[in-house]
C-alpha angles and dihedrals in degrees: 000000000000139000118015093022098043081053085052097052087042082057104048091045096061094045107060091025113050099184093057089071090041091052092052090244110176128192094232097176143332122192102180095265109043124032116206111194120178128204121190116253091216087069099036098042123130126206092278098059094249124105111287102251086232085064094047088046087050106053100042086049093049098042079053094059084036090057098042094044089054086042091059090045095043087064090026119264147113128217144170105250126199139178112240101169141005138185122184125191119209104201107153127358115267113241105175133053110296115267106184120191118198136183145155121257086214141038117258108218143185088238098058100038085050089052099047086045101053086050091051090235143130127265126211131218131187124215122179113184132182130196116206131220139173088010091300140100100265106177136008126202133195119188125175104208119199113220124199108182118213121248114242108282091017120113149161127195088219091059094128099062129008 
């Protein structure tokens, strides 16, 4: 997905949430299975030179919300996402600007959305995520998103992120 849907993504992002365009965040590509978002070191530095650990915390949680929205559309639905639970890893500083990569560790389908749905409950999705630095592998991210789908005519504009 490049071009005109990573745009898309870029735009929702920054409307429902204000700080993404603040941090810089990019949607860099997303190919169906894995989301790489960017975000500049020169806004997101700390006093040592090296990228400020909010920012990093930002932009994988954020790239998690970002590949389980476009899951959901990509099978057609909408859902109110939110972050349960979150673990983040500082290995190494980052000294370049952030590059976040984000997947899910399992596969998001119909079937189980439909089945979570007719029983009015909440679905949970894991992302991990890792950005890279110095040719190594400098942070690692683990986030447990809850998903509640919206029912047929339903909707809330704050669908992306409650």
């Amino acid at each position: 997905m490049v071009g005109r849907h990573v745009s898309t993504l870029e735009n929702l992002l920054y409307r429902h949430v204000p700080i993404a365009k603040v941090l810089g965040i990019r949607v860099v590509n997303y190919d169906g299975v894995r989301l790489v978002v960017r975000a500049p070191l020169v806004v997101n530095v700390n006093h040592y030179g090296t990228a400020f650990a909010g920012s990093i915390g930002a932009v994988l949680m954020l790239g998690g919300f970002t590949i389980i929205r476009q899951k959901l559309v990509d099978i057609g639905y909408s859902a109110r996402i939110k972050l349960v639970k979150s673990r983040i890893s500082y290995l190494h500083p980052v000294t370049a600007d952030i590059e976040a990569f984000c997947e899910l560790t399992s596969e998001l389908s119909v079937a189980d959305i439909e089945r979570e749905l007719s029983r009015d409950r909440t679905l949970k999705a894991e992302v991990i995520g890792s950005i890279q630095s110095a040719s190594q592998t400098a942070v690692r991210y683990t986030g447990l998103y809850a998903i509640r789908a919206l029912k047929g005519d339903e909707t809330d504009q704050n669908d992306f992120f409650c």
